[in-house]
C-alpha positions in Angstrom: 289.1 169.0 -43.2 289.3 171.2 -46.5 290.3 168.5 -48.5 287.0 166.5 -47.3 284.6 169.2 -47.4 286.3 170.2 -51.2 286.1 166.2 -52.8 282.8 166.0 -50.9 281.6 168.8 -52.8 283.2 168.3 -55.9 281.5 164.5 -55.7 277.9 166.3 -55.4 278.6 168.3 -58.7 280.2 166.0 -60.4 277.0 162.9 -59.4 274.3 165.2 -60.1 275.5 166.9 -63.4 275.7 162.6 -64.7 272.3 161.7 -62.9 270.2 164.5 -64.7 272.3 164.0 -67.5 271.2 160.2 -67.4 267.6 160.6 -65.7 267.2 162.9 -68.6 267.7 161.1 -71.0 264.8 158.7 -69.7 262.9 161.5 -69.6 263.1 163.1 -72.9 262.6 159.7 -74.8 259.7 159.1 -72.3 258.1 162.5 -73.6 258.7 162.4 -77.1 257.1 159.0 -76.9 254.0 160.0 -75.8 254.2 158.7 -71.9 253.2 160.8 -69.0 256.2 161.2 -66.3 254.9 162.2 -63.0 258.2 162.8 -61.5 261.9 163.6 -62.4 264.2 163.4 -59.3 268.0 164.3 -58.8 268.4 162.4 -55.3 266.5 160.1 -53.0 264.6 160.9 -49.9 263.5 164.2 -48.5 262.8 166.9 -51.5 264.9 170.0 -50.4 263.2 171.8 -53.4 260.6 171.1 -56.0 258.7 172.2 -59.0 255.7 171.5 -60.6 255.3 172.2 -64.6 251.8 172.8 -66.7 252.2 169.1 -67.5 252.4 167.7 -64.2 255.4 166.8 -64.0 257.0 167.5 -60.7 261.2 167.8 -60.5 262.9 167.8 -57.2 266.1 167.7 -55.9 266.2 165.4 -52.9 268.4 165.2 -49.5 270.5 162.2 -51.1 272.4 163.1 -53.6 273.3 158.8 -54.8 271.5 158.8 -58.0 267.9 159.7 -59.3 264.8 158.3 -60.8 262.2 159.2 -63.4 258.6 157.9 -62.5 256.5 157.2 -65.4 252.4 156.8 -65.1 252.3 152.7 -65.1 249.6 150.7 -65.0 251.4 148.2 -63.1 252.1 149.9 -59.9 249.4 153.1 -60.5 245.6 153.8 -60.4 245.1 154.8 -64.1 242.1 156.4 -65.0 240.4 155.3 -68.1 241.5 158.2 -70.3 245.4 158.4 -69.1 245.6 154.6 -70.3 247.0 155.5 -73.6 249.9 157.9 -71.7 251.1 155.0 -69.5 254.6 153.2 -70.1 253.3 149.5 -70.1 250.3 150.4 -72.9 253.7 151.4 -75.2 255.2 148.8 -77.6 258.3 147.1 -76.8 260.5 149.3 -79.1 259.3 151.9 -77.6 259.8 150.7 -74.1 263.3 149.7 -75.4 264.3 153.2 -76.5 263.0 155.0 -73.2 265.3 152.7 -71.1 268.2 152.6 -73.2 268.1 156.8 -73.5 270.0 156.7 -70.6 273.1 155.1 -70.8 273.0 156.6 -74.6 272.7 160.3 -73.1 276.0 159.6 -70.6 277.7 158.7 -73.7 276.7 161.5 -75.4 277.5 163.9 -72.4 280.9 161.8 -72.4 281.4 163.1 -76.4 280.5 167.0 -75.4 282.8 166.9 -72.2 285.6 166.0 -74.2 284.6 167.9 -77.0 284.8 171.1 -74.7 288.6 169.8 -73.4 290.2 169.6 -76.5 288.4 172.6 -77.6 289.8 174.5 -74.5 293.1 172.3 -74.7 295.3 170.2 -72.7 298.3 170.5 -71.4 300.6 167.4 -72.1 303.7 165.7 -72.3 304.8 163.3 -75.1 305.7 159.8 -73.8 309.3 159.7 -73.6 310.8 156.9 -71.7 313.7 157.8 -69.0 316.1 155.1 -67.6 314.2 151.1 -67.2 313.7 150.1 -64.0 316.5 147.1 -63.1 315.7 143.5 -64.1 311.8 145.0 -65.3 309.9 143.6 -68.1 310.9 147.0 -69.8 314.1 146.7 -69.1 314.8 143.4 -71.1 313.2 145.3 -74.1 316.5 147.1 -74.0 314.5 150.2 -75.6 317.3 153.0 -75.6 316.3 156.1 -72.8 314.4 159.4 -74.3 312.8 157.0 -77.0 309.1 158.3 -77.4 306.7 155.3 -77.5 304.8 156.1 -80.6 302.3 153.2 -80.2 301.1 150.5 -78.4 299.5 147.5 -80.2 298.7 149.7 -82.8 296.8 152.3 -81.0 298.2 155.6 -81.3 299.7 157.4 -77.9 300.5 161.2 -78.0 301.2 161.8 -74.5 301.3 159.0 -71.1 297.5 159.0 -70.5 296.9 157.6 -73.7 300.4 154.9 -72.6 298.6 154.1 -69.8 295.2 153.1 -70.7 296.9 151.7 -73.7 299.1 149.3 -71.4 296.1 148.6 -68.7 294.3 147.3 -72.2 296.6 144.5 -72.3 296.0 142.8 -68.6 296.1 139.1 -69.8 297.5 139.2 -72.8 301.4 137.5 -73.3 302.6 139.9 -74.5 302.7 143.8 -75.2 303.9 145.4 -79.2 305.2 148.7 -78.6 306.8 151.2 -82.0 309.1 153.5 -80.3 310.7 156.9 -82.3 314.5 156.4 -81.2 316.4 159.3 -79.7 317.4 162.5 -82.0 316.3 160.6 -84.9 313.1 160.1 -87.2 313.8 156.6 -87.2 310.7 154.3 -85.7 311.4 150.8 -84.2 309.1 148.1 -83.1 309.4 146.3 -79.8 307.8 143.4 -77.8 307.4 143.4 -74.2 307.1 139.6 -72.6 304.5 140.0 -70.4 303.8 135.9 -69.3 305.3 137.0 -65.8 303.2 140.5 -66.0 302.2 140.7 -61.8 300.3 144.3 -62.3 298.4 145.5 -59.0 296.7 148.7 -60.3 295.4 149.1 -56.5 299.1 149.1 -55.8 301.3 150.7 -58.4 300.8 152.0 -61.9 300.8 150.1 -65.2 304.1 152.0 -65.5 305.9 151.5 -62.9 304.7 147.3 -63.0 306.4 146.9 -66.2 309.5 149.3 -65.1 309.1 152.0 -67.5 309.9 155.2 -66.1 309.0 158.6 -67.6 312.0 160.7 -68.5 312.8 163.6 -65.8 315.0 166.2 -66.1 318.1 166.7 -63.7 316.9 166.8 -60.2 319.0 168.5 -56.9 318.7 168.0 -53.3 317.6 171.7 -53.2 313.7 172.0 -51.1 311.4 174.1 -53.3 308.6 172.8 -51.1 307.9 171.7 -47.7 304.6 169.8 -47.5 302.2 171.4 -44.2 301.8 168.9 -41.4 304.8 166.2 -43.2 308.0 165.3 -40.9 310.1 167.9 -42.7 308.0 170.8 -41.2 307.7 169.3 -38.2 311.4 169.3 -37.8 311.9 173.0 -39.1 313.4 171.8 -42.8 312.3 175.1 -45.2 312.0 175.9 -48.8 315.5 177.3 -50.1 317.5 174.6 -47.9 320.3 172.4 -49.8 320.7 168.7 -48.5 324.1 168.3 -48.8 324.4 164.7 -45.8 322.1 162.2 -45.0 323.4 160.6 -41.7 326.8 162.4 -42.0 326.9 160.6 -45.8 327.3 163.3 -48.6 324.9 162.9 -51.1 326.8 164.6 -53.9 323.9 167.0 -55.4 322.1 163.4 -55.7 318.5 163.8 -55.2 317.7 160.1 -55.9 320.4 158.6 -53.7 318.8 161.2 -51.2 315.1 159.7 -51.9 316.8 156.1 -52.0 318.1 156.6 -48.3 315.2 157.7 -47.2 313.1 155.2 -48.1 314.6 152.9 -46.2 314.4 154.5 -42.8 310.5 154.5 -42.1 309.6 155.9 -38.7 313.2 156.8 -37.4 315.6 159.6 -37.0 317.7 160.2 -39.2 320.4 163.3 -39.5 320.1 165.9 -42.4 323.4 167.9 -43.4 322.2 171.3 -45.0 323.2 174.4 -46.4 320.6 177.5 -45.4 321.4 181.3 -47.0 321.5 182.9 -43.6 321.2 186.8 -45.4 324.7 186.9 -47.3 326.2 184.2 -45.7 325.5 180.4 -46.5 325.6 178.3 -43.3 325.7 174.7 -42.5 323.3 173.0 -40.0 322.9 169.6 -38.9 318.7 168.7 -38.6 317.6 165.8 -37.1 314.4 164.6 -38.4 311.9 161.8 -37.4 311.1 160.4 -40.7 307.3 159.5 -41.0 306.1 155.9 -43.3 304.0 155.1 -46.2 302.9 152.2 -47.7 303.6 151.7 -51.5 303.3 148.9 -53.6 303.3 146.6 -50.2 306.5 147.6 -48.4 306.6 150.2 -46.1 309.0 153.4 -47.3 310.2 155.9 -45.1 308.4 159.7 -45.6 310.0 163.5 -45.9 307.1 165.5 -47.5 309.1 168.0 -49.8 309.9 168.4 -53.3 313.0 168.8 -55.2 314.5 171.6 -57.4 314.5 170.3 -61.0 315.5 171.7 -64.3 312.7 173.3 -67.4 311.3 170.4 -68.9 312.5 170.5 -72.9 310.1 172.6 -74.9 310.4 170.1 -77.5 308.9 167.9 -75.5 306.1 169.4 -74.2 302.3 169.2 -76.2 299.4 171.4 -76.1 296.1 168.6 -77.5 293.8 171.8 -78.5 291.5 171.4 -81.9 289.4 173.9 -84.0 285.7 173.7 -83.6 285.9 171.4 -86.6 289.0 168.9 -85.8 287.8 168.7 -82.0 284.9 166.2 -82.8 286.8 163.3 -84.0 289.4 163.4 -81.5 286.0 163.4 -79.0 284.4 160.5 -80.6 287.3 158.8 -80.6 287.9 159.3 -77.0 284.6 158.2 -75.9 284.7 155.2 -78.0 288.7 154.3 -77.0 287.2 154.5 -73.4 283.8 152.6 -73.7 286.1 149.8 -75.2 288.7 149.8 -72.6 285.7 149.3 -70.2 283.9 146.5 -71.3 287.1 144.8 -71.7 287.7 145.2 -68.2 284.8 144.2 -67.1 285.3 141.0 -69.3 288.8 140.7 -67.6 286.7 140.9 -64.3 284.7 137.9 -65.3 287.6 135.9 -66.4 289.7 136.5 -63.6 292.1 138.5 -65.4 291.5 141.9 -63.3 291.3 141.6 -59.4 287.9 142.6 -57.8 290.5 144.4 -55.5 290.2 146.9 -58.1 286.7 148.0 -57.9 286.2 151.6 -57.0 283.2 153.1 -54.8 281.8 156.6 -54.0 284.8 157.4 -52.1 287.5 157.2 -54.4 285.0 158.7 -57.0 285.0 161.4 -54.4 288.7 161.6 -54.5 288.8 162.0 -58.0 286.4 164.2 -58.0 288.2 166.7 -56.2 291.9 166.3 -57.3 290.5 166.5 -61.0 288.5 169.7 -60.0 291.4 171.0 -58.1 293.6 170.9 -61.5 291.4 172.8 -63.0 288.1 172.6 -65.6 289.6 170.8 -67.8 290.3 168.0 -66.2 287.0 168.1 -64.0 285.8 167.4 -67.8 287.6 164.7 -68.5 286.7 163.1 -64.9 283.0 163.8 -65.8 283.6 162.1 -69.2 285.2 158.9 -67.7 282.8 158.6 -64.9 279.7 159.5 -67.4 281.0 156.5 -69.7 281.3 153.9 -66.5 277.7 155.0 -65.5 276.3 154.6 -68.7 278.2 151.2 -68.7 277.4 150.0 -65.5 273.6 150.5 -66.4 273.6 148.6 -69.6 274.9 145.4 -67.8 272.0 142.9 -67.9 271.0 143.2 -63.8 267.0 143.2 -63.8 267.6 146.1 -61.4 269.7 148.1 -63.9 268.8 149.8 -67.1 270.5 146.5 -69.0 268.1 144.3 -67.2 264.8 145.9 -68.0 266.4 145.8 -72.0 267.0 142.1 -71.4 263.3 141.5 -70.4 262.4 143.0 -73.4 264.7 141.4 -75.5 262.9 138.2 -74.5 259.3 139.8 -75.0 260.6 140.4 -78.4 261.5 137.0 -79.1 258.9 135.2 -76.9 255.9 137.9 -78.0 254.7 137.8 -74.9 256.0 139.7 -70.9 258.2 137.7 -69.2 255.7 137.0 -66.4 255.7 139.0 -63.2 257.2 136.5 -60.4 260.2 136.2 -62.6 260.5 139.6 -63.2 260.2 140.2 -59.3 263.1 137.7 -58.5 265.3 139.2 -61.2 265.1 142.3 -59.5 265.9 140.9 -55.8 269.0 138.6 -57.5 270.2 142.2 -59.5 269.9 143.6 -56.8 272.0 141.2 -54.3 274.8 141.0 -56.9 274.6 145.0 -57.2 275.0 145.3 -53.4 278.0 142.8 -52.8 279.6 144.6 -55.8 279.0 148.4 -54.1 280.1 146.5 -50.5 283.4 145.6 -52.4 284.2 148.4 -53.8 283.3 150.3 -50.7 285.4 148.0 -48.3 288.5 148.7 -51.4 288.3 152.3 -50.9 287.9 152.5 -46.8 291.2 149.9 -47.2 293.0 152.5 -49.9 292.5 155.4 -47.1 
């Protein structure tokens, strides 16, 4: 129940910060450009508070918190009296028109630029890509890249930690193949390598970019010693505790192995199985046999037998370890370019969407937004920011698509009153709307029966 009530709350901040930051930029444009707005709203429905300024504006924040509006004095849908004609949106010229409806996809992107500008002004706590052992018989692993190689690049784009690998990977859906430069092991040496992605099956509802090409991060040395025990998981349930040592899985000794441990386990979903461990009893170290009724997951299609604790590793290497914090100064280009890296790798997938490349499968709705929303803002504010960013540049995105009932639409009307010289004429206009509309809703019914189906 916490973890609902914390992502549902964290989805309200998180929506309403981007729709004033979008419905404002409407607004402002709107203003400057001389057009009277009778109403901004944050929300649909019932106002649960409102304000009214010396312009006559009124602002309200509604019951619904699932977008916003700004209503504009309009001739079209408004009594106008004589002397408010010249403050009405229609009696504005098309560029003008054009710049109020397009100030709102521009003002996510500029949020995007400021959220990130505060992150790597603040700082980010990384990792630099280094590759562990290849998965068997993966794409990766007929590279033949040697292990703790740090990929310095993919296709040219630079990659300073596996954030940056990963969008940089998900960029290349489709193509044949993937060029990666690589810094080889304690050495300054740089290598290139290509990755033959013909036979490239990636599920991102499934399984990372990662772990479909077999390329797995390096980890340090981990034992079968619990330094966790998850609340509610089989291992609790069965009185496993932090401090115990597996030492036998069904009277099998594991030999300090954590990942022959994790292997084994895996492959007894929803049975008993016997755990051999060692528990400090005061000063003396005993050995107790648990058995344990291990619960099942699902991942990447097969079902994998569940513990719910986590292992005792070693310190990470220093050396391998990255702070991303700029000055005031340096912090802007990295922000531009992570707005613009992102606002590219999004329209590409939405090309890739169109073409078949990328499964619909993949489209996300408010609940995994939600999800998001309050794992990122569990981490901590910086990545809350970077969540805010990312979802600021899909909104802006999403609008600009040419939908009649989207921001993209309206521009596309115009766009042909530009060319034409004249409105596109009102019956058209109308059935744009209910066709952007249909296509909108079967997209949001997607994406919403993807994320009931992830749950």
């Amino acid at each position: 129940m916490f973890d609902f009530l914390w992502n549902l709350a964290s989805f309200v901040i998180a929506l309403g910060i981007l729709v004033t930051v979008h419905e404002y930029g409407h607004f402002w444009v709107a203003r400057k450009n001389g057009i009277k707005v009778l109403r901004f709203s944050v929300g649909f429905g019932k106002p649960i508070w409102r304000k009214v300024d010396k312009l006559g504006t009124e602002y309200v924040v509604a019951l619904i918190p699932l977008g916003g509006y700004v209503k504009m004095l309009d001739e079209r849908v408004d009594e106008v009296a004589p002397q408010d004609k010249h403050v009405t949106f229609n009696s504005k010229s098309v560029y003008q028109r054009i710049a109020v409806v397009a100030a709102g996809p521009i003002a996510n992107f500029i949020f995007a630029i400021f959220a990130f500008y505060l992150m790597f002004l603040i700082g980010v706590p990384s990792v630099k890509p280094i590759v562990g052992e290849a998965e068997p018989n993966s794409i990766f692993a007929q590279a033949d890249i040697p292990p703790r190689s740090e990929i310095i690049s993919i296709d040219g784009q630079r990659t300073k930690d596996w954030q940056d690998v990963n969008l940089a990977l998900v960029s290349q859906i489709g193509d044949d193949n993937i060029d990666l430069k690589v810094q080889l092991p304690d050495s300054h040496y740089q290598k290139s390598y290509t990755l033959d992605t013909r036979n490239w099956d990636f599920q991102p509802e499934q399984e990372s970019s990662l772990a479909s090409l077999g390329i797995k991060p390096y980890q340090t040395k981990t034992t079968p010693e619990l330094i966790a025990v998850g609340k509610g998981t089989p291992a609790e349930k069965a009185g496993l505790q932090v401090g115990d040592r597996v030492v036998a899985f069904n009277g099998v000794a594991i030999n300090d192995d954590w990942q022959l441990l994790s292997n084994s386990i895996k492959q007894f979903a929803d049975e008993e199985v016997l755990f051999t461990i060692e528990r400090n009893q005061g000063s003396v170290v005993e050995q107790i046999t648990i058995p344990v009724k291990l619960g099942a997951r699902t991942v990447s299609g097969k079902k994998q037998g569940y513990l719910g604790v986590s292992p005792k590793s070693e310190p990470y290497p220093q050396a391998y370890l990255i702070d991303l914090s700029y000055g005031p100064f340096d912090a802007i280009p990295q922000a531009l370019s992570k707005t613009w890296q992102l606002i590219s790798l999004s329209f590409d997938m939405i090309g890739k969407l169109v073409t078949g490349d990328v499964s619909v499968n993949n489209l996300s709705g408010p609940i995994s937004i939600a999800q998001g929303a309050g794992s990122s803002a569990g981490y901590g504010v910086v990545y809350f920011l970077s969540f805010l960013a990312l979802i600021s540049i899909n909104l802006g995105i999403i609008n600009l698509l040419p939908l009649p009932v989207l921001d993209g639409g309206h521009l596309l009307y115009y766009l042909i009153e530009l060319l034409t010289g004249k409105p596109v004429p009102e019956k058209i206009q109308e059935m744009g709307f209910r066709f952007g509309a249909l296509i909108l809703l079967a997209l949001m019914s997607i994406a919403i029966v993807n994320d009931i189906s992830r749950l």
